[in-house]
N, C-alpha and C positions, 0 to 999 in steps of 0.2 A: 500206744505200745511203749515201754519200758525193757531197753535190752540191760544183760545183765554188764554190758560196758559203760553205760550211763549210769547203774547205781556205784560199780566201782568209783566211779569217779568223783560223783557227789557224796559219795561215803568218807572218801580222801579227806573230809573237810567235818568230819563230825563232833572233833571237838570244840567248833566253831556255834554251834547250837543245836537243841535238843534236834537230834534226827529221826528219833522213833515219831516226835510228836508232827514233824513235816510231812512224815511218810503216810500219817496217820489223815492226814488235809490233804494230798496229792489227788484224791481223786473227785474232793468237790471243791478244791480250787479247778480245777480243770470244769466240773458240770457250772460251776455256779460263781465265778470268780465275778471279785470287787470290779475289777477294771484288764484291759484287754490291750496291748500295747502293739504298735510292729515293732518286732527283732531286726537285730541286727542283720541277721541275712535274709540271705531272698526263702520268701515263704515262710519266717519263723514269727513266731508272737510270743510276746510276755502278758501270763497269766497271773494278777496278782490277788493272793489270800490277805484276809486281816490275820496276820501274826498278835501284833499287841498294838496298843495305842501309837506308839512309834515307826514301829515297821510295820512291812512286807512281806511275806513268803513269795518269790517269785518262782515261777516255773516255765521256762523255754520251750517250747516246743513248735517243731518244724510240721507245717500243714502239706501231706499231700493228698493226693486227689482223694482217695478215698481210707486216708487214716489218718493218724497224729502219733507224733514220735516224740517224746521225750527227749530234750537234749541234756537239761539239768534243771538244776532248783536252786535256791541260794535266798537268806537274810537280805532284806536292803530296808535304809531306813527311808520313810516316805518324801520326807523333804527333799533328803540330797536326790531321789529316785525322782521326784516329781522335775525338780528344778533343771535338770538336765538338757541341755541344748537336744539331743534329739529327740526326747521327749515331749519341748516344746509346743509339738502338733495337736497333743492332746491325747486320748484313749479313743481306739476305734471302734472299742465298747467299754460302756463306764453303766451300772448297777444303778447310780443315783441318779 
C-alpha cells in the first residue's frame, strides 16, 4: 500500500532522478526484486531494482502482518549500498 504521504515525500526529491520512470518499476521491484535487505527499523526491508549498471532503485517498506506499506524509494549506488557495515549480513533474499 502507497499512502499519498509517502509519494509526497519521495516526490520532494524528483529532481534527483527520473521519477516517472521509478514509479513505473515500483511494483515489480516489490513482486520480483534483485536482492531483499533488513531495514533499518523493526519490520522494514529494502527492496532493490536494477536501475542501471551502477545503481539501485531502493524501495523501503514496512512488513505487517497481513500487508506492506511503502515508506519510500530512493537512487543508491551499488557499491557504496553493498559496502555498508549494516549491510554487511548480506541479502535475506538475493535473485542470483
Amino acid at each position: 500500500m502507497v499512502v499519498q504521504r509517502v509519494v509526497n515525500h519521495y516526490r520532494e526529491h524528483q529532481a534527483e532522478f527520473d521519477m516517472d520512470r521509478a514509479e513505473s518499476m515500483l511494483a515489480a521491484v516489490i513482486r520480483d526484486p534483485i536482492h531483499v535487505f533488513e531495514g533499518n527499523k523493526a519490520n522494514s526491508f529494502l527492496f532493490l531494482g536494477e536501475w542501471s549498471d551502477t545503481h539501485f532503485l531502493a524501495v523501503s517498506v514496512k512488513a505487517l502482518p497481513t500487508e506492506l506499506w511503502m515508506e519510500t524509494m530512493y537512487i543508491t549506488r551499488k557499491k557504496r549500498f553493498l559496502r555498508r557495515a549494516a549491510n554487511q549480513a548480506g541479502p535475506v533474499y538475493s535473485k542470483e
